[in-house]
N, C-alpha and C positions, 0 to 999 in steps of 0.2 A: 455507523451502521454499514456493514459491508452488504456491499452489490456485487450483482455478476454481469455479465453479456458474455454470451457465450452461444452461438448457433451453427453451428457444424454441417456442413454442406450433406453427410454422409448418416445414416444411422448410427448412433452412439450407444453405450450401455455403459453410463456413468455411473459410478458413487463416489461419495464421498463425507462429509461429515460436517454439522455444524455445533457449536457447543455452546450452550444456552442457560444461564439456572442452574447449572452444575449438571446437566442433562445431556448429553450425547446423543444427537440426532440425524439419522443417514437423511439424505433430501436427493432429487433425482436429478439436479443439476448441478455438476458442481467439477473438481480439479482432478482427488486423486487417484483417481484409476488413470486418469488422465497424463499426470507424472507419471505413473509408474509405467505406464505402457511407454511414454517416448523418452525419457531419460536414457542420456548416454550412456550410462551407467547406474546399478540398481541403488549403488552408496550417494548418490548425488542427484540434487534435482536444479535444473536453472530458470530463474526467470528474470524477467524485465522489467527494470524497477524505473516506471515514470512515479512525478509529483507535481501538484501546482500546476496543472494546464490551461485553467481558467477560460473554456472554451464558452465565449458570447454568440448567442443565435448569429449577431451580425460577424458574418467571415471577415469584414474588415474593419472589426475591430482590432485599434493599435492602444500600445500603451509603451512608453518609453523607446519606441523605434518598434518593437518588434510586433507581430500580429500573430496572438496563440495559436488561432485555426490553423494559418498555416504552417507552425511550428508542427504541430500536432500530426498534418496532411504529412510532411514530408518525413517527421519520426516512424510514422507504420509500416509502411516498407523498409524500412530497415530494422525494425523490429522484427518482422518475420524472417526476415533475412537471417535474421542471429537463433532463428530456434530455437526458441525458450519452451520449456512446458506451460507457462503460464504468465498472465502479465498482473500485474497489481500497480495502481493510481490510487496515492496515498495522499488524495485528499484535494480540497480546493477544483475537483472536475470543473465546474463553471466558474464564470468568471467574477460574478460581485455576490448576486444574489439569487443564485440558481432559480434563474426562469423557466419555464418549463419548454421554451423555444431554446435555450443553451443546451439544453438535455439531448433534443432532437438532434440539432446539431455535432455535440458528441457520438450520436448515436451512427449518425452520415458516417463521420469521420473514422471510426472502431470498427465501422460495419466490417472492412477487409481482412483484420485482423481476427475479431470475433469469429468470424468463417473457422476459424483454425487453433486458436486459439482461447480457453477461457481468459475473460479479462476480470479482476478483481477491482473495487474500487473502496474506498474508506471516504469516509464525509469528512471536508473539512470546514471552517467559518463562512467557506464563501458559496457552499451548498444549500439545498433547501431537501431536508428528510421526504416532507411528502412528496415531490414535484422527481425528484430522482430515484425513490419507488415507486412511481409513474411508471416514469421510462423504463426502468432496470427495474424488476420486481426481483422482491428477497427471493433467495433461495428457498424452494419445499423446506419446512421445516427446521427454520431459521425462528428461534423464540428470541421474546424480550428479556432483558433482562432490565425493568423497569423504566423504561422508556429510551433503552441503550438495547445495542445489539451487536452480537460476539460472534465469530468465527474462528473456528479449527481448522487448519486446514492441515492434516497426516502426513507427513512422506517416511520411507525406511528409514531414513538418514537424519531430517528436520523436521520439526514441527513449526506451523507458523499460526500467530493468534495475532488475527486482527479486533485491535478495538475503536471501540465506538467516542471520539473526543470533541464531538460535536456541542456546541453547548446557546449560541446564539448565529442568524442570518446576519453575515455582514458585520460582527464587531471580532476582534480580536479573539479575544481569551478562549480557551478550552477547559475541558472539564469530564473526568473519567466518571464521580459520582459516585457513593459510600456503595450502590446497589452491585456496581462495576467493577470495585475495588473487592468487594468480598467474594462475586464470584471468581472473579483471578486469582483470589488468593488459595480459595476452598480446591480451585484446578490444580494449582501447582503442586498444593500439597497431595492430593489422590494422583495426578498422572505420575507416570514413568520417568525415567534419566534421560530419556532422548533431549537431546539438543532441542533448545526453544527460542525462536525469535519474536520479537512484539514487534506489529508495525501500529502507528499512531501519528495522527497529522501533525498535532500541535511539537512545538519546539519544549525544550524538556530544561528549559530555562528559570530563575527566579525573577519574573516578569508579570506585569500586567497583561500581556500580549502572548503566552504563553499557555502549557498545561497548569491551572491553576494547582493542583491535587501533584504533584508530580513527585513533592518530596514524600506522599505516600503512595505513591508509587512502587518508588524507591528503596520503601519500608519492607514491602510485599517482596521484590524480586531478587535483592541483596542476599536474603538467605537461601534462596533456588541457586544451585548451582546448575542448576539445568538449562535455566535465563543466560544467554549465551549474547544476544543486541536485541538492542534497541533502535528501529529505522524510524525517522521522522521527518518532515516536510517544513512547509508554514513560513520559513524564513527566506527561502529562496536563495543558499547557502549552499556550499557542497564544504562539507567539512567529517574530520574522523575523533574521536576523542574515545577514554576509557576510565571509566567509573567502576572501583572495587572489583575491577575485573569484565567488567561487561561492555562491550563494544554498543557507541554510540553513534551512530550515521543521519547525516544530514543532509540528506536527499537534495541534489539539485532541483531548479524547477526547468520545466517542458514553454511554459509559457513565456515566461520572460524573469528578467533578475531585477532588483533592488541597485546594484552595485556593478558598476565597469567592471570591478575585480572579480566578480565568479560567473561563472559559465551558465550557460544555458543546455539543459539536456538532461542525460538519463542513464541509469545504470545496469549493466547486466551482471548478474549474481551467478557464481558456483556455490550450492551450499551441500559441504558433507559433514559427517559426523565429526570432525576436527577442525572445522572450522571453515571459514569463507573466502572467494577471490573476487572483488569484483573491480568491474573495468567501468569507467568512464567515456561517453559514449558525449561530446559537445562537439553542437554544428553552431551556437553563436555565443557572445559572450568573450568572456577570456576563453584562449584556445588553449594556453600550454599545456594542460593535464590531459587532451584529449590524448584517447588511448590508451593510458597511463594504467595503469592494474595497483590494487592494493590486496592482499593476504591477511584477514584476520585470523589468529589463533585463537580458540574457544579457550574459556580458561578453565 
């Protein structure tokens, strides 16, 4: 279920779009006017792609050396710093079992950013739907899509559709759902040729711990040529691969790693109509990639 935070020091005159049911609906808070006024460029839009921040009301909370909060405190300011149009947290915001004091906390933490920025967020295992529609209320005119929740979000150049793979608090597995699945499919097939990216928490794996539904997923986006990647989170992983043509990313996390071997941190995206640049942005973890830029070509 995508969220926003989004509070703009200045009067705004947003729109933008969310896409529900096979339903198309403008709501009064939201991204793309937002791109499209600050994009460097009218062919490209950039944003800042955190995952896994796992922020616990207690600030000092640790887990394996590192403490998300302040993971989290010291990524903001440098996330404004890179001038993104927009930021998207793809999932696991809290830390185990989205208490509704982790939410607050998050909320401390974004507040500087939000200022300026919309921030997008997607639900992952370690969320709680009601307790983070609390904090972050859906977007005007955000529908179900039977107990799931979808967003569009427009640019000249990309479209991006976040979906909803939330499925239990606190256990593994993920889950799109037959209701989620058919509205993606019914989209793909009525939208347009513009370049389309999925973002989705769960890991796009054949696992117990995983997007369970993923090889129909798979079924659904294989014949869009329009489905351009796939970004996901969950594993606390920074990895690139490519599936029949479609680019698969595996979002580092913000909070902390699993493994010595991958990095801790976050990525900033170029996306135009031919395809994406994104750089690698780690303050802990393995360092060597920091910096480091990769180019996908859309196929």
């Amino acid at each position: 279920m995508p969220q926003i935070y989004y509070n703009p020091g200045r009067r705004s005159f947003l729109k933008s779009s969310a896409q529900a049911a096979g339903l198309l609906t403008a709501y009064s808070l939201g991204v793309s006017s937002v791109l499209a006024e600050t994009s460097s460029a009218a062919n490209e839009v950039q944003l800042a792609l955190l995952s896994d921040t796992h922020i616990a009301e207690d600030v000092q909370n640790v887990y394996r050396g590192f403490y998300p909060s302040r993971n989290l405190e010291s990524v903001v300011p440098k996330v404004i710093a890179a001038r993104p149009d927009a930021v998207l947290i793809n999932g696991d915001v809290a830390r185990l079992t989205g208490e509704k004091g982790d939410y607050a906390q998050v909320k401390k933490l974004l507040a500087p950013l939000a200022e300026q920025k919309p921030v997008y967020m997607t639900l992952g295992n370690h969320d709680h739907r009601e307790n983070i529609q609390e904090a972050f209320p859906a977007p005007k005119g955000l529908q179900n899509v039977k107990d799931k929740q979808v967003m569009v979000i427009e640019q000249p150049s990309t479209r991006f559709i976040l979906l909803d793979s939330m499925m239990y608090v606190n256990k593994t597995p993920g889950f799109l759902g037959q209701s989620q699945r058919s509205w993606l499919e019914g989209f793909l097939r009525q939208s347009d040729a513009k370049p389309t990216v999925l973002f989705v928490h769960h890991t796009l794996a054949d696992s117990d711990s995983s997007l369970l539904d993923v090889e129909r997923l798979f079924q659904i986006i294989r014949s869009h040529q329009k489905v351009k990647a796939v970004f996901y989170g969950h594993s606390h992983e920074y990895k690139y691969e490519v599936l029949d043509g479609i680019h698969l990313v595996n979002q580092p996390a913000v909070g902390y790693n699993f493994s010595d071997s991958e990095p801790v941190g976050w990525l900033t995206g170029t996306f135009r109509k031919e395809g994406a640049d994104l750089t690698l942005n780690a303050f802990a973890g393995n360092m060597k990639d920091n910096g480091k830029s990769k180019s996908l070509a859309w196929r």
